[in-house]
PAGU-128055 format. One record per residue (C-alpha): residue number from 1; residue in three letters; x, y, z. Coordinates in steps of 0.1 Angstrom, whole numbers. Layout:
# residues N
+-----+--------+-------+-------+-------+
| num | residu |  east | north |    up |
+-----+--------+-------+-------+-------+
| NUM |    ALA |     X |     Y |     Z |
...
+-----+--------+-------+-------+-------+
# end
This chain:
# residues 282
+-----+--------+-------+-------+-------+
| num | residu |  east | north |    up |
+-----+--------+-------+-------+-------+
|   1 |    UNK |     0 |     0 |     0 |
|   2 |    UNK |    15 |    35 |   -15 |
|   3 |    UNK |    13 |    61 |    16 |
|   4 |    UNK |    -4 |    93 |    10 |
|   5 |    UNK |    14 |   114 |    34 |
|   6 |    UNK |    49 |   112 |    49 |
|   7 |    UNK |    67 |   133 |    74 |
|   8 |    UNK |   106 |   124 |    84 |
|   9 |    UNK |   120 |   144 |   110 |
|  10 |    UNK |   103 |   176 |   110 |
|  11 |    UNK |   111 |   204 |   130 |
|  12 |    UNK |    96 |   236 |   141 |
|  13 |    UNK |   106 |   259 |   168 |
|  14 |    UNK |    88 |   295 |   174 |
|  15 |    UNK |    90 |   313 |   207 |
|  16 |    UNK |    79 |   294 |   238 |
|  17 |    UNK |    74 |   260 |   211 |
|  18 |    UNK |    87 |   235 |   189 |
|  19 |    UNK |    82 |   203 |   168 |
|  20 |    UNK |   109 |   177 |   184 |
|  21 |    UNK |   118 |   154 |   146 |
|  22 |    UNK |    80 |   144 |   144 |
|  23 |    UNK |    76 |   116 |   118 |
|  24 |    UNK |    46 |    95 |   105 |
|  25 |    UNK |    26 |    80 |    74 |
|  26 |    UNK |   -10 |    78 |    67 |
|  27 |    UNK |   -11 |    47 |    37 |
|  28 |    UNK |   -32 |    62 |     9 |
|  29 |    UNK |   -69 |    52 |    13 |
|  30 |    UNK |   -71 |    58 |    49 |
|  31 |    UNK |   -90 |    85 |    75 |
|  32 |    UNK |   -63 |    94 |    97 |
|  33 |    UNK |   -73 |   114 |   131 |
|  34 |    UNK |   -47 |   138 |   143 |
|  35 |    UNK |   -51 |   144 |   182 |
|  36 |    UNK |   -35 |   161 |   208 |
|  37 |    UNK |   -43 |   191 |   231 |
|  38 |    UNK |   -48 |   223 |   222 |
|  39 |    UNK |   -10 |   237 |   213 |
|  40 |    UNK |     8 |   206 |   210 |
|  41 |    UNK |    15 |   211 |   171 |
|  42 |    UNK |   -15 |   198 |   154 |
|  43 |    UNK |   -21 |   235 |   133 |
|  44 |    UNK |    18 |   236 |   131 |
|  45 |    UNK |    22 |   207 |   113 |
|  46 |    UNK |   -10 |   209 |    91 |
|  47 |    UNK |     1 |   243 |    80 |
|  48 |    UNK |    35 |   231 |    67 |
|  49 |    UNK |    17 |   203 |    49 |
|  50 |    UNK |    -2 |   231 |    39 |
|  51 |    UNK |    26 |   254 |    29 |
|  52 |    UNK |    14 |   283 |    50 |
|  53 |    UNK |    49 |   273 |    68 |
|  54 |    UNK |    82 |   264 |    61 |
|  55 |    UNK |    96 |   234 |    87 |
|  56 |    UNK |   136 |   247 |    98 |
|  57 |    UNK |   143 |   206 |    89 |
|  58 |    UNK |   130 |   176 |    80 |
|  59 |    UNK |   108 |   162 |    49 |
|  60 |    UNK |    73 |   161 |    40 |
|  61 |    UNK |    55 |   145 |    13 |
|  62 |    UNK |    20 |   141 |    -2 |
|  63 |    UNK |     7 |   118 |   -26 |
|  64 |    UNK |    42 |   111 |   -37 |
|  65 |    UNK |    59 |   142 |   -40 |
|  66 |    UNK |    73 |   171 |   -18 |
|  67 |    UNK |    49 |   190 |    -1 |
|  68 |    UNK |    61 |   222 |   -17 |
|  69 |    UNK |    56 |   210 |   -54 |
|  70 |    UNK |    36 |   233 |   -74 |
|  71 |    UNK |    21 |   201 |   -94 |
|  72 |    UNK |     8 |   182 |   -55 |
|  73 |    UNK |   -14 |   213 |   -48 |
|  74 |    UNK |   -39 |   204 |   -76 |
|  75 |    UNK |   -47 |   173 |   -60 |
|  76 |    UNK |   -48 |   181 |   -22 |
|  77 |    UNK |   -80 |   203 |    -2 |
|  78 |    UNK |   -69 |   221 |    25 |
|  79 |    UNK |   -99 |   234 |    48 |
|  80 |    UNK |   -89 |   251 |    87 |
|  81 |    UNK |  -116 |   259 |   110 |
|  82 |    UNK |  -136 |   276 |    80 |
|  83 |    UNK |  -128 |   285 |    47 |
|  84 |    UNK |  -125 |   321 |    38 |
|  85 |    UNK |  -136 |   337 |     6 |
|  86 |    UNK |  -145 |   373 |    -3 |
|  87 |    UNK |  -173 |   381 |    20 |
|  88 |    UNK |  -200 |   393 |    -9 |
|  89 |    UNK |  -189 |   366 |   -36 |
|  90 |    UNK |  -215 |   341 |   -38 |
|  91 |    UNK |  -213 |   301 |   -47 |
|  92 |    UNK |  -217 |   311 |   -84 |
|  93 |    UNK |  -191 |   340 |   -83 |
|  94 |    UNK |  -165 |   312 |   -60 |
|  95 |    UNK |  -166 |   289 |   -91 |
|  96 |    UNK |  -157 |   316 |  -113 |
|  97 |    UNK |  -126 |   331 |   -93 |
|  98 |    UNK |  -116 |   295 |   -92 |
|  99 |    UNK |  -124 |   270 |  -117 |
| 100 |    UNK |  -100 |   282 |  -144 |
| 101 |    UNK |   -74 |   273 |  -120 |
| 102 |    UNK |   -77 |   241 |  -115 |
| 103 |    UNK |   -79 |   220 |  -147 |
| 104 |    UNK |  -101 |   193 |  -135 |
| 105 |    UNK |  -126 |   216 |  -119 |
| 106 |    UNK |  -165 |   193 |  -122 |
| 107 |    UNK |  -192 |   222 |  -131 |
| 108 |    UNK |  -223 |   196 |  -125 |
| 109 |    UNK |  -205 |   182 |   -94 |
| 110 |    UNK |  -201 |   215 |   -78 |
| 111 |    UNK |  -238 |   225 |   -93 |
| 112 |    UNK |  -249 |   188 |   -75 |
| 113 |    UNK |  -233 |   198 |   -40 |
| 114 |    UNK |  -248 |   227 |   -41 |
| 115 |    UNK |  -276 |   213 |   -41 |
| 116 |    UNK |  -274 |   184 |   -21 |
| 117 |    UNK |  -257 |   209 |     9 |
| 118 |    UNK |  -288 |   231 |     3 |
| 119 |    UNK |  -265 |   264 |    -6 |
| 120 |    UNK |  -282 |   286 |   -25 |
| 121 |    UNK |  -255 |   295 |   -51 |
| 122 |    UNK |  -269 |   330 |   -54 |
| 123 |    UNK |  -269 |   337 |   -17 |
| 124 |    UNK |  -236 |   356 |     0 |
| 125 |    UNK |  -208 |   337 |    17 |
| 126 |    UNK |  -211 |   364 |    48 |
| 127 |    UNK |  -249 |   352 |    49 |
| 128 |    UNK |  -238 |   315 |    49 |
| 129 |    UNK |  -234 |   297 |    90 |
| 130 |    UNK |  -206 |   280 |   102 |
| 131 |    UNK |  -217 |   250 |    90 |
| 132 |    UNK |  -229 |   259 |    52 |
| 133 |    UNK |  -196 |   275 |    52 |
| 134 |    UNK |  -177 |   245 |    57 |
| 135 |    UNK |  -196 |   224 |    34 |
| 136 |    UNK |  -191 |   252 |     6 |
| 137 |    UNK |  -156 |   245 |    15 |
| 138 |    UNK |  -160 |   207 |    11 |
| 139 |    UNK |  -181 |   214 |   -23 |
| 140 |    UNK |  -153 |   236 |   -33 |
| 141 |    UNK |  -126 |   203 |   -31 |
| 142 |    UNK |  -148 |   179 |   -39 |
| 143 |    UNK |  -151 |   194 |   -71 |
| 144 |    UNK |  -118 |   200 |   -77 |
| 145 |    UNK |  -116 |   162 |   -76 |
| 146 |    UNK |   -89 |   161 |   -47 |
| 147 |    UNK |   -73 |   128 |   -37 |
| 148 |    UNK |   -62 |   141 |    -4 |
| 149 |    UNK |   -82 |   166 |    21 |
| 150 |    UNK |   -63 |   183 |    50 |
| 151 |    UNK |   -85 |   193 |    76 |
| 152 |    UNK |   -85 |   209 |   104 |
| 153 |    UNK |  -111 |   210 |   131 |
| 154 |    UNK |  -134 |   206 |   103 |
| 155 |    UNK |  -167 |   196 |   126 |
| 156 |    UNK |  -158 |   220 |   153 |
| 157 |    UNK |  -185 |   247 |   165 |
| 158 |    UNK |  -211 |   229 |   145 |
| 159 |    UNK |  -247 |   213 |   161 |
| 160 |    UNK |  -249 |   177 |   163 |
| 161 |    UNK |  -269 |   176 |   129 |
| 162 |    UNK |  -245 |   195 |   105 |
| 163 |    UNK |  -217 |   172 |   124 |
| 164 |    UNK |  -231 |   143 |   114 |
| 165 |    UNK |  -236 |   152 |    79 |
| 166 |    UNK |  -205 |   167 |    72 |
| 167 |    UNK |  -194 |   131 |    89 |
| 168 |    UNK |  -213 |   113 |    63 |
| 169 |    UNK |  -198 |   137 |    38 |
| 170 |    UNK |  -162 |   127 |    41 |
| 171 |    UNK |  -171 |    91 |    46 |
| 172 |    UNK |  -186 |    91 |    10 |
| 173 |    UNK |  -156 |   110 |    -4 |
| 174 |    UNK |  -138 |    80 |     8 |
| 175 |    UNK |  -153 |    52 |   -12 |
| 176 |    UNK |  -127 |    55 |   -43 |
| 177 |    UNK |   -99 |    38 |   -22 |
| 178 |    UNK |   -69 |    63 |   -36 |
| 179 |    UNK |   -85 |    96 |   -15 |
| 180 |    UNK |   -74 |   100 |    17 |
| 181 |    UNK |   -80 |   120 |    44 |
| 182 |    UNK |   -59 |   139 |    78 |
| 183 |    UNK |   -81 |   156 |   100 |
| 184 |    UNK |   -76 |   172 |   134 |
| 185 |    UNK |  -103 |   173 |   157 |
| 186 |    UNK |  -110 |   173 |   196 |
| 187 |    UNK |  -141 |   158 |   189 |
| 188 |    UNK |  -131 |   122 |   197 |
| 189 |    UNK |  -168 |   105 |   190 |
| 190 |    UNK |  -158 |   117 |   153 |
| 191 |    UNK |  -125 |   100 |   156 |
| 192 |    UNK |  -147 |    59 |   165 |
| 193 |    UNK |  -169 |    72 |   132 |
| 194 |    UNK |  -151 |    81 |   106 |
| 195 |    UNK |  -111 |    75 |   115 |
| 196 |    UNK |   -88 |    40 |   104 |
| 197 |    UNK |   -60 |    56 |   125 |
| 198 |    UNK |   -46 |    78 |   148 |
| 199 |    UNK |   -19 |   104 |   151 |
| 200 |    UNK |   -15 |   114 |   189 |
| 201 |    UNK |     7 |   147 |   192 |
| 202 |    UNK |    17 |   159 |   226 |
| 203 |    UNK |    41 |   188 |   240 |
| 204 |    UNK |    57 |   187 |   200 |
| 205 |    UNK |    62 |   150 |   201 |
| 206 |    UNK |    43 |   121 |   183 |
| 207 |    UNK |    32 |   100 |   210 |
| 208 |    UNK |    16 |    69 |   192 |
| 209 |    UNK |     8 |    70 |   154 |
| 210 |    UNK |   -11 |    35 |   143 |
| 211 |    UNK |   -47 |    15 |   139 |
| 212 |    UNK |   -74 |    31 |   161 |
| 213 |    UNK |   -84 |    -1 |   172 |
| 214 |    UNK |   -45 |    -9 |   188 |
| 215 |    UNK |   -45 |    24 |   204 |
| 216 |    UNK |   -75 |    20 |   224 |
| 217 |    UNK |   -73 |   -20 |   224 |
| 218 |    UNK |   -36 |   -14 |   245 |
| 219 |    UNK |   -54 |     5 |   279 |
| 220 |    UNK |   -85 |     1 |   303 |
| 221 |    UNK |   -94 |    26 |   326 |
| 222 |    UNK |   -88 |    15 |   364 |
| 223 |    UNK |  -110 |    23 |   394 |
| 224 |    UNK |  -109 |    13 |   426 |
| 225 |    UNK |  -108 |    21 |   463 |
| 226 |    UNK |   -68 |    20 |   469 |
| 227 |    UNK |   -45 |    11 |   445 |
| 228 |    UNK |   -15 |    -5 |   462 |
| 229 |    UNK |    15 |    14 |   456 |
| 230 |    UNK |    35 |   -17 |   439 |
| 231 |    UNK |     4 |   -10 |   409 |
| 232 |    UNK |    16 |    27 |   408 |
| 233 |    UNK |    41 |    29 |   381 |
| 234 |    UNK |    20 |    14 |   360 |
| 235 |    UNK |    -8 |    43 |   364 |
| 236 |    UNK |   -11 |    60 |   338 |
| 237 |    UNK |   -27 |    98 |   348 |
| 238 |    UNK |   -35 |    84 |   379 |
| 239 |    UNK |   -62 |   107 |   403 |
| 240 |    UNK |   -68 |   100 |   439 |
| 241 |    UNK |   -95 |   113 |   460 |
| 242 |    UNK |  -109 |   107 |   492 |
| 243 |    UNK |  -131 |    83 |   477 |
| 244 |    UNK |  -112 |    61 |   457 |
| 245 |    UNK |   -83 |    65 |   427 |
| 246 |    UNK |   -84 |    61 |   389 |
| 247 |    UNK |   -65 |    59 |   362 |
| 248 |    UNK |   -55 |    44 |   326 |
| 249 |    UNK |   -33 |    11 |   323 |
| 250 |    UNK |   -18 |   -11 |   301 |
| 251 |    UNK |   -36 |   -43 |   297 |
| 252 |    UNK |    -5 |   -68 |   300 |
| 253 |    UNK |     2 |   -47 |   340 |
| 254 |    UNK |   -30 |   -51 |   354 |
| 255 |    UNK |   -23 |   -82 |   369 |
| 256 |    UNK |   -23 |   -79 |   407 |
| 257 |    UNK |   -51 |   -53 |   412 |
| 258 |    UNK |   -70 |   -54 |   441 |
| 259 |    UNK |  -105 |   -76 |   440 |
| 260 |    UNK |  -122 |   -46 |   444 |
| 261 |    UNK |  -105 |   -31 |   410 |
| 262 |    UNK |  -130 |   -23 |   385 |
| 263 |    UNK |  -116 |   -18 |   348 |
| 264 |    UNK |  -131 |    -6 |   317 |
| 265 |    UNK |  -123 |    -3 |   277 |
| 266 |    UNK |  -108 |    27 |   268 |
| 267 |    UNK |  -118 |    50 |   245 |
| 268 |    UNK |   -98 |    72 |   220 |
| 269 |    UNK |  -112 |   104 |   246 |
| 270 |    UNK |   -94 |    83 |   274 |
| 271 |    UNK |   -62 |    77 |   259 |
| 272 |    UNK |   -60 |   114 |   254 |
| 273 |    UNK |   -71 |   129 |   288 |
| 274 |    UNK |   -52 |   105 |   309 |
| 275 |    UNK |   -19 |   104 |   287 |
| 276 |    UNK |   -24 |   146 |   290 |
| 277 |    UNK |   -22 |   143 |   324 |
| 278 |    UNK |     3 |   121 |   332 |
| 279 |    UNK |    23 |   143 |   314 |
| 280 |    UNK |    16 |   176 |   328 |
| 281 |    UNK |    21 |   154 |   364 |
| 282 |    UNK |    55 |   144 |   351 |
+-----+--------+-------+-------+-------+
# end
């Protein structure tokens, strides 16, 4: 399996911040979820995939060929937290500033997700909500025919029903297996939906980068009345209160608990709160 995206060694250092030689792949068909708390280098890295910034080392490559190739921008969508377009232009007045730029531009596919998004292509994109703006985004790339969408918080800010559309959305633009897709979100219920695997970023550092299912598959989240202080290095983020402790730990150290232990599958949303805090506890 070709990989869609590829990062070697990439580093980044503003003020009070860096990327420590972050590397990972996403294979090319895949949703990848990119996770981490806020400022741990999730925009960082997505804007020098993006171009918007230039790494001070390291290598990135999409579909194939360095990021910074004039020919890989025709195939990639880049969306952030909303797309931004001349505040009076409308849908129809967007596909004219834009079309003749892009060679494979689809008229009756961006006419048809117009439609199907419900955007009235005469209406204003300052009239539009956060959520019709990011599908005009969406209809923008998806008539571009991209093979690889870069997103970032793409559902954030939206109500449950746009979320789940815009969900549904990406799934579909999935189906031809060479489109791929990396989003960021802290929306983990999005991540079990629609993501194959996972990039965790924390403090500049790729912490795990695999199969969703491994990820979660490798914890359970302890609870008890007293953990015995033997079982202690193995909690991860580990909170005590008067009433009892918790914490997240490896399946293959739980042996030895307590009988009164009570342990649970983890969930992506687990992984990431308790990792977060064991680290800020380090």
């Amino acid at each position: 399996m070709k990989n869609a995206i590829e990062i070697h060694d990439l580093c980044k250092t503003y003020p009070g911040f860096s990327l420590k030689n972050i590397s990972f792949t996403v294979p090319e068909g895949l949703c990848c979820g990119f996770v981490g708390p806020n400022g741990a280098g999730k925009s960082t890295t997505l804007r020098m995939m993006a171009g918007l910034a230039f790494p001070d080392s390291g290598d990135i490559r999409l579909l194939g060929r360095p990021a910074d190739a004039p020919a890989a921008k025709e195939d990639i969508g880049i969306l952030f937290d909303q797309p931004y377009y001349q505040e009076e232009w409308t849908p129809l007045d967007i596909e004219r500033s834009l079309s003749p730029f892009y060679p494979g531009w689809d008229a009756a596919l961006y006419k048809s997700c117009l439609s199907r998004f419900g955007l009235d292509p005469r209406k204003k994109f300052k009239s539009f909500s956060r959520g019709m703006k990011q599908k005009l985004g969406l209809a923008v790339h998806l008539s571009r025919n991209t093979r690889l969408l870069l997103l970032d918080e793409p559902t954030g800010g939206l109500d449950p029903a746009a979320r789940d559309e815009l969900l549904d959305i990406l799934r579909e633009y999935l189906v031809p297996e060479s489109r791929t897709i990396l989003f960021s979100t802290h929306i983990t219920s999005d991540l079990e939906r629609l993501a194959d695997c996972i990039v965790y970023i924390s403090g500049g550092a790729i912490s795990y980068a695999g199969d969703k299912e491994e990820l979660v598959s490798r914890y359970c989240v302890v609870r008890g009345d007293v953990l015995p202080e033997g079982k202690k290095s193995a909690a991860i983020g580990l909170r005590q209160t008067g009433s009892g402790y918790e914490c997240l730990m490896e399946l293959d150290r739980i042996g030895g608990l307590p009988p009164d232990a009570v342990t649970e599958p983890a969930t992506i949303d687990d992984v990431v709160v308790y990792m977060e805090r064991s680290r800020k506890h380090a």
